[in-house]
N, C-alpha and C positions, 0 to 999 in steps of 0.2 A: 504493500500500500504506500511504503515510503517512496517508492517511485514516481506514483501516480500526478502526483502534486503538479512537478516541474515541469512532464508535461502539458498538462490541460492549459498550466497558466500561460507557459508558452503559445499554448497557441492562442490564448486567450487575446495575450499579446499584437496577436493579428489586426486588430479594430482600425476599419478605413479612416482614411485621415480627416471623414468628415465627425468623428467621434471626438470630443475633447470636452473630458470632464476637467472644467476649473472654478471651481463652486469659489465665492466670494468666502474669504477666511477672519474667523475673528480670535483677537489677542487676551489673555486675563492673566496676570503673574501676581501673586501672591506665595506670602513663607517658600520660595524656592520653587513652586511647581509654577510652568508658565503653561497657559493650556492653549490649544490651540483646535478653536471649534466651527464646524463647517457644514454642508450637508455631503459626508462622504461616510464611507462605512465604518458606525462605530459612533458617529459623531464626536467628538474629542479624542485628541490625543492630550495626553499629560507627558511635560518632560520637567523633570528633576533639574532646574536651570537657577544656579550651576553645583552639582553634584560636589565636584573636588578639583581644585588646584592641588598639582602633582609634581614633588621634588622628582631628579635625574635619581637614577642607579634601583627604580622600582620595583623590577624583577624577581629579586632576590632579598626583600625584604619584608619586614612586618604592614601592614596595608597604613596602619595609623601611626608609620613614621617616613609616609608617602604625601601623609596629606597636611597639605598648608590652611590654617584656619584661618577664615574668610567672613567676613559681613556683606549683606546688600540690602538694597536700598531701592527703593523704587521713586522716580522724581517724576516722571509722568506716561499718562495711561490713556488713550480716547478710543481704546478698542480695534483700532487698527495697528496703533506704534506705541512703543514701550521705549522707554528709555531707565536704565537701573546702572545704579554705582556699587561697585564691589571693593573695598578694603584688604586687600591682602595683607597678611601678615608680614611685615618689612616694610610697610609704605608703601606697598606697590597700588595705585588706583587705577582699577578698570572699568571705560564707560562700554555700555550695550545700547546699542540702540537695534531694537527687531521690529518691523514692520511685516504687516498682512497684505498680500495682493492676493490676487485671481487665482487658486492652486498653488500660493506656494508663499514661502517666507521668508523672506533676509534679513540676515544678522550682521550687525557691523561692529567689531571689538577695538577699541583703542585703550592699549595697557600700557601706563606711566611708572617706572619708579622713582618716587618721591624721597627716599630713603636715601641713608646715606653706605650702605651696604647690597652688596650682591643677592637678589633676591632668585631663588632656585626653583621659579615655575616654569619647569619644563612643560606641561601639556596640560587639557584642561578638560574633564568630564560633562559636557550635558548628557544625559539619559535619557532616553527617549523611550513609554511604554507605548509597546503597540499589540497589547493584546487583544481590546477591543476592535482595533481594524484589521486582524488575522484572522480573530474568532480561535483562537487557537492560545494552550499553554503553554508549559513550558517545554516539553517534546516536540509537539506537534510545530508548534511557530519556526524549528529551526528548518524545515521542510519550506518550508515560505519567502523563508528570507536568501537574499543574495547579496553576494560582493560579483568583481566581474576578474577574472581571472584568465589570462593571454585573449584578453579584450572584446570577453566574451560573458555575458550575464552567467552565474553561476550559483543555482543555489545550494545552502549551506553543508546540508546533506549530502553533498558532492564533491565537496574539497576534504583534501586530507586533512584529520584531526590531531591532535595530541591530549594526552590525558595530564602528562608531568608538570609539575607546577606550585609552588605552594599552596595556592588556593582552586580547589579543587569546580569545574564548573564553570561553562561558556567559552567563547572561542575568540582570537586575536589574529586580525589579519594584518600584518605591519606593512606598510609602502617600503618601496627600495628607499634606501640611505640613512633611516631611520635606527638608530639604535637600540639592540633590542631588549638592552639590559635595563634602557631607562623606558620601557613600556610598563604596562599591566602585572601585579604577578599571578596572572590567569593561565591559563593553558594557551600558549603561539599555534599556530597553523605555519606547516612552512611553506605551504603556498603564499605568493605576493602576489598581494591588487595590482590592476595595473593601471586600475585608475583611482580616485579617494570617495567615488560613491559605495553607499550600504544602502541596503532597502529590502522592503518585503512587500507581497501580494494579500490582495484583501482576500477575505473569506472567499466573497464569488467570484474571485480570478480578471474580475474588471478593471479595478483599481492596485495603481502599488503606491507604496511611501518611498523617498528616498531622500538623502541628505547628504551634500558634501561640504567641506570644511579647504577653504586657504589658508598657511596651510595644516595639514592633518599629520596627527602621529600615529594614530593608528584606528583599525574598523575593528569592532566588538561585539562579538554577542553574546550577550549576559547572562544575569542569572535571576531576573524578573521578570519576563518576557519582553525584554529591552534592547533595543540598538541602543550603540555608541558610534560616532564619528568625532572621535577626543581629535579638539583640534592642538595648536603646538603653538606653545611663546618661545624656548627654547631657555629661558632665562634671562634676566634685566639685570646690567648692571647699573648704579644709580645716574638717576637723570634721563637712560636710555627708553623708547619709547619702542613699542611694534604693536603692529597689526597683524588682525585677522578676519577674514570674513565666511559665513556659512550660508546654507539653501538648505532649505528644507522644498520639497514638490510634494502637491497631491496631486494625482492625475491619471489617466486610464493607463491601461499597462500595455503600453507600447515602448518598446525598449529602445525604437533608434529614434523616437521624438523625445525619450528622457537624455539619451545621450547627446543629441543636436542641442538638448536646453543646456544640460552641463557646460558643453563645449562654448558656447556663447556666453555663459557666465565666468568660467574659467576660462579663459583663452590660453592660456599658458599651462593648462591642466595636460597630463596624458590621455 
C-alpha cells in the first residue's frame, strides 16, 4: 500500500494548466504558532514560528545545548502581513516580516547583531504541521511528503533512510556544502536535495504544500507530523547583518508549475 501513494499523486499531478488553485490566504501569529488559513485542505496550517535558533556542531550533541533562547514580539498584524521582533540571546535582533498573497507566502528575515560578541546562530527552525492537509499521521504522512532528488520530485518513502543518530525519529535531507555536523541531531539521509524545496500532497492528491528557504540548511521530516525547511544565518559577528528569505505555496499538485514558481523566486536556486 506504501507504494500506492506516489503514484496516484503523481498522476494527480497531471491537472491542465487551466486548473490553478490559489485561494486568497490569511495570517494570525500568536505565542509562536503563526497560522496560516485559506480554503485549501485542512483549512489551516499551524507552524511553530520560530521553533529554535540553533548553535554550529548540533549533530553530536544534547538538543538543549543547541538551542539559543529567544523572545518575540509581534508589532503589527492586518491579517494579510505580520511583522515580529525576535531577541536573541547575545543581542542578536531579528525583524520578520510574512505577508499572504494568492496560494502562497513570503517571509523576509533581517538579522542584526547588536552585541558586542560573536553570536553562534547557525540555522533556524520554523515547523511546519501539516497533518490536517495530508489527512494523514505520523507513518502514513511520510508517504506524502517529498524532497526532489537528481531533480526529480521524490517522495519520502523512497529515499534512502538512516536510523543512527542521537535522537531517534524523522528524517534530514542536507543540501551540498552544508555541514553536516552543524545540522539536526536527527537521523541524515545521504541522499542530497538538489534543490531547497520540501512538500507534501493533500489527502485527495489535488493539492501539495511546499516551502523553500534562501538560504537553507537543511529539509526535515519530523517527528509531529511536521516539515522543516531550517533556513541558515550561518553566525553574526557583532555589528554584522544577513538575510534570508522563504515561500511557502499552496496550490494544485502540478510539479513543473511549483518548480517554474520556485525558479522565479529563487533565480539563483538549483
Amino acid at each position: 500500500m506504501k507504494q500506492v501513494f506516489p503514484l496516484l499523486f503523481l498522476l494527480a499531478g497531471c491537472a491542465g494548466p487551466e486548473s490553478r488553485l490559489a485561494p486568497p490566504l490569511h495570517l494570525a501569529w500568536d505565542k509562536n504558532i503563526l497560522a496560516i488559513s485559506g480554503d485549501f485542505p485542512g483549512k489551516r496550517i499551524d507552524i511553530l514560528y520560530l521553533e529554535a535558533y540553533c548553535r554550529s556542531g548540533a549533530r553530536d550533541v544534547a538538543w538543549n545545548k543547541t538551542v539559543i533562547p529567544h523572545h518575540a514580539e509581534k508589532l503589527s498584524d492586518d491579517g494579510r502581513t505580520i511583522t515580529l521582533r525576535d531577541v536573541v540571546e547575545g543581542n542578536l535582533i531579528v525583524h520578520h516580516r510574512i505577508s499572504a498573497g494568492n496560494g502562497e507566502v513570503s517571509f523576509e528575515v533581517d538579522a542584526v547583531n547588536q552585541g558586542t560578541d560573536t553570536v553562534d546562530a547557525q540555522w533556524v527552525q520554523p515547523c511546519i504541521r501539516v497533518g490536517a492537509f495530508t489527512g494523514g499521521n505520523q507513518q502514513s504522512y511520510v508517504d506524502q511528503s517529498f524532497v526532489f532528488i537528481d531533480g526529480k520530485r521524490t517522495f519520502l518513502s523512497q529515499t534512502r533512510r538512516t536510523e543512527e543518530a542521537i535522537y531517534k525519529g524523522g528524517q534530514l535531507y542536507i543540501p551540498e556544502g552544508i555541514d553536516r555536523k552543524d545540522c539536526n541531531p536527527r537521523p541524515h539521509s545521504p541522499d542530497v536535495p538538489s534543490n531547497d524545496l520540501i512538500g507534501c500532497v493533500s489527502a485527495d492528491g489535488r493539492w501539495l504544500f511546499a516551502t523553500a528557504w534562501q538560504p537553507t540548511q537543511e529539509l526535515f521530516q519530523g517527528v509531529f507530523v511536521c516539515l522543516h525547511n531550517d533556513f541558515r544565518l550561518g553566525g553574526l559577528k557583532p555589528g554584522e547583518t544577513k538575510r534570508a528569505r522563504g515561500k511557502i505555496y499552496l496550490m494544485e499538485n502540478d510539479v513543473d508549475l511549483l518548480l517554474s514558481r520556485y525558479r522565479r523566486d529563487f533565480p539563483v536556486s538549483k
